[in-house]
C-alpha positions, 0 to 999 in steps of 0.5 A: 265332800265325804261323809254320807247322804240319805233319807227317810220317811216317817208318819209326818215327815221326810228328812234330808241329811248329809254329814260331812266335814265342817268345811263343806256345810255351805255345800251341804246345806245347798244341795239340801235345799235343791232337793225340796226345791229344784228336783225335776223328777226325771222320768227314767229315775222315777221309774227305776226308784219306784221299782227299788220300793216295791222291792222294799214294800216286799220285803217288809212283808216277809219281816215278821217284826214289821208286819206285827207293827202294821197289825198293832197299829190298824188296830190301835187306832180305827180312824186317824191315818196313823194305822196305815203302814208309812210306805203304802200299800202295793197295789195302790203304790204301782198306779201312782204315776209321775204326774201324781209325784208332783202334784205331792211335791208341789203340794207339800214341798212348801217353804212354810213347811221345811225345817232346816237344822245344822249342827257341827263347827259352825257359827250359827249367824253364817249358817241362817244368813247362808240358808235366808240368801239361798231361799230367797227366792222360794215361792209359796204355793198353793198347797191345801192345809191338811187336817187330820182326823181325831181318834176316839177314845178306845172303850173296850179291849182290842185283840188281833192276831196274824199268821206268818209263814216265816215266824217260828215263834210268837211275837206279841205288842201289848198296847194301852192308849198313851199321850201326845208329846205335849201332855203334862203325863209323858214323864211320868208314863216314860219313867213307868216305862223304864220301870216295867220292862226296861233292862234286865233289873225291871218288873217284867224282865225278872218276873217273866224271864228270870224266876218264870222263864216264859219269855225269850225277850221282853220290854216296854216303851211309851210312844209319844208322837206330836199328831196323835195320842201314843201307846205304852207298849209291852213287846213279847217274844215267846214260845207258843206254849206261853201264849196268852196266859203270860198276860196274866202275868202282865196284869198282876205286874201292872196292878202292883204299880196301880197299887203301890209306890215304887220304892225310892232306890228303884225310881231314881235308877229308872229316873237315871237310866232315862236321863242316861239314854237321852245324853248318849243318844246326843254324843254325834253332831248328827244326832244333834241336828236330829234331834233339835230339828225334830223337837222344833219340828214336833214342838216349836221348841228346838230345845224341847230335849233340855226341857224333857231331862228336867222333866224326867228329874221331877217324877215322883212315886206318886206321879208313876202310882197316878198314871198308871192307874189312869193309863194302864187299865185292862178296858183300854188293852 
């Protein structure tokens, strides 16, 4: 067939894909529907994949950047599943056997629960009749509902911190409780975001790099998942000789956005790079199904992306001032 094949696996899903040419989705789109449904888990690949990741649990340990993740994210959140490390831990990892492998597979591999996405030179009626005619026969099982826990509202300031033998520098995730995908603030906090340390023309960029030089490297994102509220986040990397008083800094930037409107020039080249970013992530036939698979996955919408550009082109001044008077307050760091 050509093209590629793989997978991965994120906080709530597993995906499956395959690009390939438009001749052979009839191909693709089989093999991928045997791989939820029909894989038999043979012993002798079981085992030798479950080595492959325990290399790959090894490895993440030894990558500073991930490990910095896994500490931002246990103490971000106390109770909702999120603050555990996607690939497990190790020691619980090596007791897991085949038996437990598919007693999950059987669990989750349910019909109600796969999302199927194409995108390419197709015709859309072919491809809903192929995938109705090929999954005719899928059985629902009994797998269990799963429920997750709430997260509640952080109080007061959180702070931890991790040595490494690797790190020559420091590398630092200032974090303040942010949204769910479905909140009405998720375009204002996103274009707050750009505003603050997206590029080399934000807030942060030139006040800690260009006129203080105290940063090697500094930016901002607002992470909004679908199963729990997100974090706005400000990543540093930095001389140990900055740390921590380049919060201060943070601080005084963040409560001039409290304090005053961004000046009209300012919003709509963040507004634009926003726009900007989301249509050049859309430029592959891949992506495309990426992307309409995970906003009907995350949102119900398979057009969710549509929707979000119009939202961004709403954002006011005085929406950006709002949120970041709600959300970025030093209580909740």
């Amino acid at each position: 067939m050509g093209g590629s094949t793989n997978a991965y696996t994120s906080y709530d899903r597993t995906v499956y894909y395959i690009t390939t040419s438009a001749a052979h989705w009839r191909d693709a789109l089989d093999l991928l529907l045997a791989y939820v449904s029909e894989n038999s888990l043979d012993p002798k690949e079981t085992s030798r994949e479950k080595a492959v990741i325990q290399q790959e649990i090894k490895m993440g340990e030894n990558n500073p950047q991930n490990e910095l993740w896994r500490l931002f994210a246990r103490t971000a959140y106390r109770v909702h599943p999120v603050r555990l490390p996607v690939i497990g831990y190790e020691e619980v990892f090596v007791r897991k056997d085949r038996d437990a492998l598919l007693d999950y597979y059987s669990q989750r591999y349910q019909p109600g629960n796969i999302v199927v996405s194409v995108a390419g030179n197709v015709d859309p009626v072919d491809v809903v009749q192929f995938v109705a005619g090929r999954t005719k026969d899928f059985e629902r099982g009994a797998g269990e509902a799963l429920v997750l826990p709430s997260e509640p509202l952080q109080v007061s300031p959180r702070w931890s911190e991790k040595e490494h033998p690797i790190a020559r520098l420091h590398y630092a995730i200032v974090g303040f409780p942010s949204v769910r995908l479905d909140s009405r603030d998720v375009h204002a906090l996103d274009v707050l975001s750009f505003l603050l340390g997206e590029g080399e023309t934000s807030r942060l960029y030139r006040r800690l790099k260009d006129e203080k030089n105290v940063v090697l490297s500094v930016s901002s994102s607002n992470w909004t998942p679908a199963f729990v509220h997100g974090q706005f986040m400000i990543s540093l990397t930095l001389s140990p000789d900055h740390w921590p008083a380049v919060l201060q800094d943070i601080r005084d930037e963040i409560q001039i956005f409290q304090k005053e409107p961004a000046a009209p020039g300012e919003l709509d080249k963040a507004k634009k790079t926003a726009i900007a970013q989301h249509v050049f992530s859309q430029e592959t036939a891949s992506a495309v199904a990426s992307s309409t698979g995970s906003s009907l996955f995350s949102t119900g919408d398979p057009y969710f992306e549509e929707a979000y550009v119009e939202g961004i082109r709403k954002v006011t001044a005085e929406d950006v001032l709002r949120v970041a008077r709600e959300y970025l307050t030093a209580d909740r760091m």
